[in-house]
MIDOTOR-812774 format. One record per residue (C-alpha): x, y, z. Coordinates in steps of 0.25 Angstrom, whole numbers. Layout:
// MIDOTOR-812774
NODE     c1     c2     c3
NODE      X      Y      Z
...
***
This chain:
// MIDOTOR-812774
NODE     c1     c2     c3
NODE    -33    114    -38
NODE    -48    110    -35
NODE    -54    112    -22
NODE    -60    101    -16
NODE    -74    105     -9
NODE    -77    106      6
NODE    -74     91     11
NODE    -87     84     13
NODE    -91     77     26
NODE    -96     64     18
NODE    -87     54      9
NODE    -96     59     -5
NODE    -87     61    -17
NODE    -82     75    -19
NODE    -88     79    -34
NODE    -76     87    -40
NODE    -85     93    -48
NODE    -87    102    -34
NODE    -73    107    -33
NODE    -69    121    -37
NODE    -58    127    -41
NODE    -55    142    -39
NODE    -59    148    -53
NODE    -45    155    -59
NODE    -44    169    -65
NODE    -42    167    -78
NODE    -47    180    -84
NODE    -37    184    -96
NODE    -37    195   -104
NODE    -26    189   -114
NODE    -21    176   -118
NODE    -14    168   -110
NODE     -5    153   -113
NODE    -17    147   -105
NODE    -28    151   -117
NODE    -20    141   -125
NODE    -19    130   -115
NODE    -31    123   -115
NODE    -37    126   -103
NODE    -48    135    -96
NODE    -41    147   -103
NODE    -42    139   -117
NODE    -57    135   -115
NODE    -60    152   -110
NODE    -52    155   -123
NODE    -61    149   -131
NODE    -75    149   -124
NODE    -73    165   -122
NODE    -66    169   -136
NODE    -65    159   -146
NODE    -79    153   -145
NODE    -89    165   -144
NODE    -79    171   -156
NODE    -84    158   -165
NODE    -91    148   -157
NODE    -99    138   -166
NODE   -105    125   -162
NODE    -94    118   -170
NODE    -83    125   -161
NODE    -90    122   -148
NODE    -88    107   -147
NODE    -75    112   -143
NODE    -66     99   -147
NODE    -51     95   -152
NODE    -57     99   -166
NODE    -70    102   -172
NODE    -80     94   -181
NODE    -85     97   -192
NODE    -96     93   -202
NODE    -91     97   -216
NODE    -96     90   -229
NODE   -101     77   -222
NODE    -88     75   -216
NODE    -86     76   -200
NODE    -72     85   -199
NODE    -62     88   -187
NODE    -56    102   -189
NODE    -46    106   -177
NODE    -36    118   -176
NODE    -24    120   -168
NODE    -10    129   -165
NODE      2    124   -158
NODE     11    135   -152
NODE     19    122   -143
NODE     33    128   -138
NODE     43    122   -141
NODE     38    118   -156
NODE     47    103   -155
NODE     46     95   -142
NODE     48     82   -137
NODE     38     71   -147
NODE     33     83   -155
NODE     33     96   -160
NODE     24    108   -165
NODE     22    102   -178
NODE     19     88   -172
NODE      7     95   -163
NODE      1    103   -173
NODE     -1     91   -181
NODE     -6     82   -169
NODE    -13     93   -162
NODE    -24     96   -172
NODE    -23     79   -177
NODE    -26     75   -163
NODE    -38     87   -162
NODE    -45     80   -174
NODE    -44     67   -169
NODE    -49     71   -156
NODE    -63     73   -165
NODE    -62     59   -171
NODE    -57     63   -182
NODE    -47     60   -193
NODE    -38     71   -195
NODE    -34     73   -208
NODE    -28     88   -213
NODE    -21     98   -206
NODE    -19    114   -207
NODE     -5    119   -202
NODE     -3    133   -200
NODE     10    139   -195
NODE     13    152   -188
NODE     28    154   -188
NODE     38    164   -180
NODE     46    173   -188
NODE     61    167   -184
NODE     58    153   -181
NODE     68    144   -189
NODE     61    137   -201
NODE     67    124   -198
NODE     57    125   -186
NODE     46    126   -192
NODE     50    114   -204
NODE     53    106   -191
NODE     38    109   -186
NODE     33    106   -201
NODE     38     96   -201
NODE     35     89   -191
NODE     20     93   -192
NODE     21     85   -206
NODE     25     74   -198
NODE     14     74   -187
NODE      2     75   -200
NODE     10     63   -207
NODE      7     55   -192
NODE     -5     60   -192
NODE    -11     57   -205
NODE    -14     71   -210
NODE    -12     82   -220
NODE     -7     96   -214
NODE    -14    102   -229
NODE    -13    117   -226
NODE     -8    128   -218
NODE     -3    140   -215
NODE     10    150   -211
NODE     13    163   -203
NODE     25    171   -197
NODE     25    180   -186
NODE     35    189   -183
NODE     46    185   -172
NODE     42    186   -157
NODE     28    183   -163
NODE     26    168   -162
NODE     34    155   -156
NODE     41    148   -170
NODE     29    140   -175
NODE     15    140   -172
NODE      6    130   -179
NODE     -9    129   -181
NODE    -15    116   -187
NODE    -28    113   -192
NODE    -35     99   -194
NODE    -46     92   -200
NODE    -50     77   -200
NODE    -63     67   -202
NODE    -71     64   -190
NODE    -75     48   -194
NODE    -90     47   -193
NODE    -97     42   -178
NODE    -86     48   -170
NODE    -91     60   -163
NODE    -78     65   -153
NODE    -80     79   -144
NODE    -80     80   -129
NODE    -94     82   -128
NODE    -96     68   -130
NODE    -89     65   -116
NODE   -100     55   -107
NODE    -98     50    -93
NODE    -91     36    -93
NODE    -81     40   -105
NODE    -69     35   -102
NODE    -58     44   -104
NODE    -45     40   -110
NODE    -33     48   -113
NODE    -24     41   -124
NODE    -10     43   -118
NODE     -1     50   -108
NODE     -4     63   -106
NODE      6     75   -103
NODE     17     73   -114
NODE     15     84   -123
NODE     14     95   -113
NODE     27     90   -106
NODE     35     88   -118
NODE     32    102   -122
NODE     36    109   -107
NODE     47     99   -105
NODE     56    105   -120
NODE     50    119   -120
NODE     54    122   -103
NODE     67    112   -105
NODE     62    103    -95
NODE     67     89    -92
NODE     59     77    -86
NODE     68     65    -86
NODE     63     61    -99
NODE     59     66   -113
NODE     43     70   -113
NODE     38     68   -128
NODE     25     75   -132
NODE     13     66   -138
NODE     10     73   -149
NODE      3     64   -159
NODE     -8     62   -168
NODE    -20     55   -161
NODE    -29     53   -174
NODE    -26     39   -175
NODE    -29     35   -161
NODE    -41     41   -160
NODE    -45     34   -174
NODE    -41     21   -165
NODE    -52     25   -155
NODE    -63     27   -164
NODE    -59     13   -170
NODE    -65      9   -156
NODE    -75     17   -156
NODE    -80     30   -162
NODE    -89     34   -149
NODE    -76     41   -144
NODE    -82     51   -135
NODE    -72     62   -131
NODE    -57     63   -138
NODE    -47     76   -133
NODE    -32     78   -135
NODE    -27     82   -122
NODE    -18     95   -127
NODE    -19    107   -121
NODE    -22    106   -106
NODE    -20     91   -107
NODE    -29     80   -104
NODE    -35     91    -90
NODE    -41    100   -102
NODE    -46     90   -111
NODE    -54     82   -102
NODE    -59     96    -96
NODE    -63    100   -110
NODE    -70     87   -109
NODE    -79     87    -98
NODE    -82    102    -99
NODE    -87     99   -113
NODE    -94     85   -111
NODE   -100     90    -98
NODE    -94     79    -90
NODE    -82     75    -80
NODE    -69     66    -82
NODE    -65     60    -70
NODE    -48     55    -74
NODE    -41     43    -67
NODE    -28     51    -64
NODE    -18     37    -63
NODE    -25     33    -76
NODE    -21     46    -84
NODE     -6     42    -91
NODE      4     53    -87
NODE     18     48    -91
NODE     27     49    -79
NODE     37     59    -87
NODE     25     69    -88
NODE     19     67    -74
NODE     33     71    -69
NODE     35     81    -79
NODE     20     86    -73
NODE     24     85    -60
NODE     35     92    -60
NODE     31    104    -67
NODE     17    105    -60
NODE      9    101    -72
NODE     -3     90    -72
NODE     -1     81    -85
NODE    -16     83    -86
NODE    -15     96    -91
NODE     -1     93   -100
NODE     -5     92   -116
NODE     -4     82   -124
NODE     -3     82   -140
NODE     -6     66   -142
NODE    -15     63   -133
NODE    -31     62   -132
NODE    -41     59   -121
NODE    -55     51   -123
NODE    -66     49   -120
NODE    -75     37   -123
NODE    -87     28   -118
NODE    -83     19   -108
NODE    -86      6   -117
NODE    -76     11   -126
NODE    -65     14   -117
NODE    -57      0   -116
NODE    -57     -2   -132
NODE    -53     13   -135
NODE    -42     12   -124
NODE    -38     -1   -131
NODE    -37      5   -145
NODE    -29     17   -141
NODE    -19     10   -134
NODE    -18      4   -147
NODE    -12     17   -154
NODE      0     22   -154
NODE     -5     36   -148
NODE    -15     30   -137
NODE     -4     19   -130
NODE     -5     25   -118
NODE    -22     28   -118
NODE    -28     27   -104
NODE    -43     28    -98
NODE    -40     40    -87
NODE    -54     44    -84
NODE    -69     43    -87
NODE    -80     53    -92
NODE    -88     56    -78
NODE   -102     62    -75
NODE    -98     67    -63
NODE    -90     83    -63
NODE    -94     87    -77
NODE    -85     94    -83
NODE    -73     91    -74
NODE    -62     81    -75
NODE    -56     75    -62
NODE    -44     65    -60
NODE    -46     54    -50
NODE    -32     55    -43
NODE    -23     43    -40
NODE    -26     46    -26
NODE    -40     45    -25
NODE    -43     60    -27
NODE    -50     68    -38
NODE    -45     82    -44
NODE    -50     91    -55
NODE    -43     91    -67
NODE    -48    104    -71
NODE    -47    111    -86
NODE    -32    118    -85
NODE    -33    135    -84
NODE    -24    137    -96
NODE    -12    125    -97
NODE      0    122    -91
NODE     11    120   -102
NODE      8    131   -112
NODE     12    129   -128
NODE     12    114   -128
NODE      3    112   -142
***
């Protein structure tokens, strides 16, 4: 938790860009669960090995997906792997992720998405009928989304070696022409909305795979988010900023943000929707739905002129009913993101060390 500095003897504002935090020991010689969840391990992981080992000026911008300039066109290309435990859970499954997941990344860039890969790595042992069920229900998730899985790939590893079914999918889709969508292009005085409630996912997930009960069934929110994005860009096409909120949750994303746009977020915490299901799940468990995944969400950021008629339209959409201004782009703290409390306060919402629910995508 942040420590405040030294009470002042006058009424000034307190900058939280001040406070300090005791830096933790995160040396590692091995892999650990946090390298994959989205945090400060997962950024380490890639400045430290991944990077330097094929850094390029295409890979440092760092987004949901890449794009490229191939034969006039403007590309997206996105990669993914879902490892989630358990593969079927409340409002979705492996497969339905592994076609959203890598859908959504693309859109995130603007862009159309048009064909997947699909590669599968399964376990020696695991029953057959599983891994129908899982196809199956990835076909079902491209037919929603409006694209074609048009290659792919299998393998088996021995018993003891895997978790049933791992999937790796690969995207690409059109980027129309005008639209230029990275967080670079965050500015002071961007509103920030985020199109739904947050939290689902992560809890549906915990709530099967720890056999825990909450009063009421938790569905994921695992959908394709392609069409509402086109819906935003019918508003306008100077849509700043878009992010899926996954691993991490919406703490990391707008983290990722402000670290790369070079500016601050500053959230309206009673503004952020938490549904009340998740918020007692949360507080029971410990967990602050700020860092909880979501699989059919995004967050955005857009100039403040535009904010009313792209808040308009995406409550319009099936996927963005619940869309909600939480928060504005700020000058002030580069680089960090705070929450205004219900209470008056201010607290750091800080970039999480590794995650809290591990194997949720």
């Amino acid at each position: 938790m942040a420590e405040l500095a030294p009470e002042a003897t006058d009424t000034a504002p307190v900058d939280p860009a001040d406070w300090s935090c005791p830096a933790p020991l995160r040396d590692q010689p091995v892999v650990v669960m946090g390298h994959g969840g989205g945090g400060v391990l997962s950024a380490e992981l890639i400045h430290d090995v991944f990077a330097p080992a094929y850094g390029n000026p295409v890979l440092a911008g760092m987004g949901d997906s890449a794009v490229l300039h191939l034969g006039g066109a403007r590309l997206a290309f996105s990669t993914d792997s879902y490892v989630v435990r358990p593969l079927f859970f409340p409002g979705g499954s492996l497969g339905d992720l592994a076609v959203n997941g890598t859908v959504n990344d693309l859109a995130m860039s603007g862009a159309r998405p048009a064909y997947l890969s699909a590669a599968f790595v399964l376990e020696e042992g695991v029953e057959l009928a599983v891994v129908d069920r899982v196809a199956r229900a990835m076909g079902a998730a491209a037919e929603a989304a409006g694209v074609t899985v048009a290659t792919g790939d299998t393998k088996v590893v021995e018993a003891g070696h895997g978790d049933g079914v791992y999937v790796t999918t690969a995207g690409v889709g059109l980027v129309p022409e005008g639209v230029d969508i990275r967080p670079q292009r965050a500015r002071p005085g961007d509103a920030v909305i985020v199109s739904g409630p947050i939290g689902l996912h992560g809890v549906a997930v915990m709530s099967v795979r720890e056999g825990l009960e909450f009063g009421v069934e938790i569905a994921s929110d695992t959908a394709p988010l392609a069409d509402l994005v086109a819906a935003m860009l019918a508003v306008t096409p100077d849509v700043h900023v878009l992010r899926d909120p996954t691993r991490g949750g919406l703490a990391a994303s707008l983290n990722e943000i402000a670290r790369a746009s070079g500016t601050g977020v500053r959230l309206q915490e009673r503004a952020v929707p938490v549904p009340e299901a998740v918020a007692n799940a949360c507080g029971f468990l410990g967990l602050d739905p700020l860092y909880v995944a979501n699989e059919g969400r995004l967050v955005a950021f857009v100039p403040p002129t535009e904010a009313e008629a792209v808040l308009e339209a995406m409550r319009a959409h099936p996927q963005g009913g619940g869309a909600a201004l939480i928060g504005e782009c700020v000058a002030e703290h580069p680089g960090m993101v705070v929450v205004s409390t219900g209470l008056g306060g201010t607290r750091v919402v800080d970039l999480p060390l590794g995650e809290q629910l591990p194997r949720i995508c």
